[in-house]
C-alpha positions as CSV (number, residue, x, y, z in Angstrom):
1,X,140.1,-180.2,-0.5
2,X,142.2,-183.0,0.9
3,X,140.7,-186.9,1.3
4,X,139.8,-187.5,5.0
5,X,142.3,-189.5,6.3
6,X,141.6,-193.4,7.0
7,X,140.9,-194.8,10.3
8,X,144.0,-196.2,12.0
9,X,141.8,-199.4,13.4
10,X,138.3,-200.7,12.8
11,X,135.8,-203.2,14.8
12,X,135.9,-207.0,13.6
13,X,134.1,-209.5,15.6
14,X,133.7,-207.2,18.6
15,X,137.1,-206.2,18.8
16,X,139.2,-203.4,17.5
17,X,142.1,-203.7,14.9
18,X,144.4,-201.9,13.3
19,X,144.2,-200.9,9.9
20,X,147.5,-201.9,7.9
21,X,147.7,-200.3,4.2
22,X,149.8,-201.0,1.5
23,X,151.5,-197.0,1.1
24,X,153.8,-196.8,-2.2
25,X,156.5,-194.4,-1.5
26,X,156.8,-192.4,-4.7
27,X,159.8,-189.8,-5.6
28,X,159.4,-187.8,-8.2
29,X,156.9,-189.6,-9.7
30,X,159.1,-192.7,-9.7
31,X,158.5,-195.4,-7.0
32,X,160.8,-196.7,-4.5
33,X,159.5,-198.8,-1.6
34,X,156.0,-200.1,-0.4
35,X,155.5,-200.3,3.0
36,X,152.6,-201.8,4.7
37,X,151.6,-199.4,7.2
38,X,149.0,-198.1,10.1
39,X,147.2,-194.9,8.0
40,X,148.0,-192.3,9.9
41,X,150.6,-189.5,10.4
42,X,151.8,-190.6,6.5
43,X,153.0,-186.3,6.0
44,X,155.5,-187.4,9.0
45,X,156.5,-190.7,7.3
46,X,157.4,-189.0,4.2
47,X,160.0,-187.0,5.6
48,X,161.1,-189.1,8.1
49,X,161.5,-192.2,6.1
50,X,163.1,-189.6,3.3
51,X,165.7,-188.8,6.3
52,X,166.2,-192.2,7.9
53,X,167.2,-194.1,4.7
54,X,169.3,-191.2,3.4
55,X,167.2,-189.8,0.5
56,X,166.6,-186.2,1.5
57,X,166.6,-184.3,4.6
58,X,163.4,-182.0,5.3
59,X,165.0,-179.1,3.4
60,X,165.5,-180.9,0.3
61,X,161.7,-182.0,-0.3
62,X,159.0,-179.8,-1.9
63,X,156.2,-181.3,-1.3
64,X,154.2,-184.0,-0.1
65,X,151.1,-185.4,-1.1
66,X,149.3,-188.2,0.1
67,X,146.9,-189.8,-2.5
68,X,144.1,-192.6,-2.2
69,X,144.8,-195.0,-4.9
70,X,142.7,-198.0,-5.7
71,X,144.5,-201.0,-3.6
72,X,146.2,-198.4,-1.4
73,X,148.2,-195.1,-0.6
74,X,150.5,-193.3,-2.8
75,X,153.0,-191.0,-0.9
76,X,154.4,-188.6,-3.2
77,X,157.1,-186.8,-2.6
78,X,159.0,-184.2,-4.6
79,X,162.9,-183.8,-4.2
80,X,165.2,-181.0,-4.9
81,X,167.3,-181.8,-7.8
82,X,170.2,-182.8,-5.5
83,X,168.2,-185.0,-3.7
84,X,167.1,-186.5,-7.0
85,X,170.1,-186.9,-8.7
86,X,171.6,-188.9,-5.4
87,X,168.8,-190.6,-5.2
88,X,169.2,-192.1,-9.1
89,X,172.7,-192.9,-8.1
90,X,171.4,-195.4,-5.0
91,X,168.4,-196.9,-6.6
92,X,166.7,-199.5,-5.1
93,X,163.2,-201.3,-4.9
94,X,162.2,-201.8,-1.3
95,X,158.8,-204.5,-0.6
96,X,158.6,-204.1,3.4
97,X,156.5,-206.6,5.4
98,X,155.4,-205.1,9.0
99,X,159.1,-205.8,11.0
100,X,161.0,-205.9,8.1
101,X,163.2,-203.1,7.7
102,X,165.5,-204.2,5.0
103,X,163.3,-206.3,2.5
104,X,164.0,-205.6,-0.4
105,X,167.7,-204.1,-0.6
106,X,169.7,-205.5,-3.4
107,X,173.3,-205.4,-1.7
108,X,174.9,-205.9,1.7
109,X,176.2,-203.0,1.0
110,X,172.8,-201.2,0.9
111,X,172.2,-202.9,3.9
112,X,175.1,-202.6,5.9
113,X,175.8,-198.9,4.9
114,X,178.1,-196.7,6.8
115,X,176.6,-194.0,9.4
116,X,178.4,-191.4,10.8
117,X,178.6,-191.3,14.6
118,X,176.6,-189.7,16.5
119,X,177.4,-185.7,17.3
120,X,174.8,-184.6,19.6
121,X,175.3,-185.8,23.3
122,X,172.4,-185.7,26.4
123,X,172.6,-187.0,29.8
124,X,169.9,-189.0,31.9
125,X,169.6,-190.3,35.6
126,X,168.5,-193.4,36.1
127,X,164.9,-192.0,37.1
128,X,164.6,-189.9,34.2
129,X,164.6,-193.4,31.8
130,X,162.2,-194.8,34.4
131,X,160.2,-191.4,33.4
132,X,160.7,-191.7,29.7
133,X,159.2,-195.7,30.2
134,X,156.6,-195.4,32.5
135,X,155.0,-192.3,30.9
136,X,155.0,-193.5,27.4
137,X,152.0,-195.5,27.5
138,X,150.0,-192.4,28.3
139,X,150.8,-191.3,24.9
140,X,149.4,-194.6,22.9
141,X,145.9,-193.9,21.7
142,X,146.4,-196.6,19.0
143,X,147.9,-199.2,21.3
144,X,145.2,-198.8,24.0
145,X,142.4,-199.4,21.4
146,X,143.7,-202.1,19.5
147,X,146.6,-203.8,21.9
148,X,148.2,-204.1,18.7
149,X,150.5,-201.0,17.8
150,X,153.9,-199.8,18.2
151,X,154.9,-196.7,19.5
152,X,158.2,-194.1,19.2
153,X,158.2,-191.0,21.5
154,X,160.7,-188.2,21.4
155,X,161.5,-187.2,25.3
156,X,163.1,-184.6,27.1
157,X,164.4,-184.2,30.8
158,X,162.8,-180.6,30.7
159,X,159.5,-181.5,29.3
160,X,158.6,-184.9,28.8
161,X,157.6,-186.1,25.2
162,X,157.5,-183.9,22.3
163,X,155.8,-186.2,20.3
164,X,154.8,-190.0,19.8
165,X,154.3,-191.5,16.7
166,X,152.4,-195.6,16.7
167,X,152.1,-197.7,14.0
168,X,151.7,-201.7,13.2
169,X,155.1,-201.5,12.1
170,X,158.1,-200.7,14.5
171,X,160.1,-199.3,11.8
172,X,157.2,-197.1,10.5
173,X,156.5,-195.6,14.0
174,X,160.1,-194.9,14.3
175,X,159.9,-193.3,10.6
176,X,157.1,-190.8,11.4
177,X,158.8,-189.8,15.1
178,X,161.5,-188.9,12.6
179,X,159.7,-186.7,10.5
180,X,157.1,-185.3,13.5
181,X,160.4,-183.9,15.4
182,X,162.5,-182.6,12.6
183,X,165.8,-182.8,13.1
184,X,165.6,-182.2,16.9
185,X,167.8,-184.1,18.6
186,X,168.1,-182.9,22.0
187,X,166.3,-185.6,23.9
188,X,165.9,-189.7,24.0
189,X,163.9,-192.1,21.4
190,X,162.0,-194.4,23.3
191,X,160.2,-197.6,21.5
192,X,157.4,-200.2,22.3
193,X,160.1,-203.3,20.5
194,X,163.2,-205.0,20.4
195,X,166.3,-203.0,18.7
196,X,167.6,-204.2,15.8
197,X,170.9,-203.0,13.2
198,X,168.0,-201.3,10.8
199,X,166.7,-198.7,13.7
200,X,170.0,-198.0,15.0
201,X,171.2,-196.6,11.6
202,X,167.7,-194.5,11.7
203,X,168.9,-193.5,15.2
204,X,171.9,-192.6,13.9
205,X,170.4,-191.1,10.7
206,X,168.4,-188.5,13.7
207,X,171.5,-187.8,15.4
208,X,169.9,-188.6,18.8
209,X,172.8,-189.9,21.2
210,X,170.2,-192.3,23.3
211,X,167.8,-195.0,22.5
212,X,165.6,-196.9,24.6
213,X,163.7,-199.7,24.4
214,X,161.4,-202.0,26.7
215,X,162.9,-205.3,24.6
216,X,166.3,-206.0,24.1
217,X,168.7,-206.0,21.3
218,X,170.8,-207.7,18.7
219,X,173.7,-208.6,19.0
220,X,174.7,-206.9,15.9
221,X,172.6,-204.0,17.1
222,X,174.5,-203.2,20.5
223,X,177.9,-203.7,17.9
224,X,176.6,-200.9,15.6
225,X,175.0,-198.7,18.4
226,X,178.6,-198.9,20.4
227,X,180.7,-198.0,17.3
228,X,177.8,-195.0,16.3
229,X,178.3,-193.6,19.7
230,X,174.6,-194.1,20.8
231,X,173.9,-195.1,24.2
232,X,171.6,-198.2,23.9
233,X,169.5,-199.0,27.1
234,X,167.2,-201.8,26.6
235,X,164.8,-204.1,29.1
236,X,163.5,-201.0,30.1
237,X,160.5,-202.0,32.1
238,X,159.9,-199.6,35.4
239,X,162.8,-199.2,37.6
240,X,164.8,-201.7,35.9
241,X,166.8,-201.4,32.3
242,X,170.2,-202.5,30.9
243,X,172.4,-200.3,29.0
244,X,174.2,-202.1,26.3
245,X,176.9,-198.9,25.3
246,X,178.2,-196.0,26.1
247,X,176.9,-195.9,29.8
248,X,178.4,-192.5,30.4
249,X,174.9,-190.7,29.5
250,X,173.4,-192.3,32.3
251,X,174.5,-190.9,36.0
């Protein structure tokens, strides 16, 4: 029988916070990143984060398992021997700090790396991203317990969010929307944070054509998100947004 999973927050002094666990992401036995993380939708995080930072898509895990370990989480994760074998070709140790999405990378290449652009394509009017905003907080159990949580939601014009994944750690959240939605890419990300290079390469890693945010971006973000072909549309607070590139999605 599986371990219950661990609360995502807990009460200290009256008030509720969020639990953030060390979580050892672990290939084949072999480890290559920790991430400190919110305990909670980890299953997603494997094979999102497997996807987002080019390991393995969904098809070319196994299995996950997600095992308590004394000073944290192990997330195991079996590959495919394809998988694996690219994998030992890019090896890298990762230490991620919550809002560091590139600790830990031993190049610039590694960091930097080429994406392909963006192939799926989706138009919005300008009341449907004032949708995809304003209804995003009903969707942030986390957030409204602990004011204290990211959030990244998967929307569509014809139905509204698919799913919405929170966590302390903007990269994180955006990791397990990645796995919860698999490969769909019919619709909008929406995030809770600002937009920086590292989430527009997992954007483009999805293959979702718009990303919005209620912060703004980089400089070097809006750059990357231009050239990728995603429509970037950020200050997205009610009514009013900006988009950064490719303003032809929005009519």
């Amino acid at each position: 029988m599986p371990p219950a999973p661990a609360p995502a927050f807990r009460p200290i002094l009256g008030r509720n916070l969020p639990e953030e666990i060390a979580v050892a992401v672990t290939y084949n036995a072999s480890t290559q990143a920790v991430m400190m993380a919110t305990p909670q939708d980890l299953e997603d995080f494997a094979y999102g984060f497997s996807l987002t930072e080019g390991i393995a898509t969904r098809e070319e895990i196994t299995g996950v398992e997600v095992a308590d370990v004394p000073r944290g989480i192990d997330l195991r994760i079996w590959l495919k021997p394809q998988a694996g074998l690219r994998l030992a070709e890019r090896r890298r140790m990762m230490t991620g700090p919550v809002g560091c999405g590139l600790c830990g990378i031993d190049s610039l290449e590694q960091a930097l790396r080429e994406m392909p652009a963006v192939t799926a394509d989706l138009r919005l009017t300008r009341a449907e991203v004032e949708a995809a905003t304003g209804t995003l907080r009903n969707h942030q159990p986390l957030h409204d317990a602990t004011r204290a949580a990211h959030a990244a939601g998967f929307w569509q014009p014809e139905g509204g969010y698919l799913a919405v994944r929170e966590d302390v750690g903007r990269h994180n959240a955006l990791d397990k929307l990645a796995g919860a939605v698999a490969g769909r890419c019919d619709g909008a990300v929406v995030m809770t944070s600002r937009v920086s290079v590292d989430l527009v390469q997992k954007i483009a890693a999805m293959n979702v054509p718009v990303l919005i945010a209620v912060s703004a971006p980089t400089a070097q973000a809006v750059e990357l998100a231009n050239r990728l072909n995603i429509t970037l549309v950020g200050l997205a607070r009610g009514a009013s947004f900006e988009c950064f590139t490719h303003p032809h999605r929005i009519t």
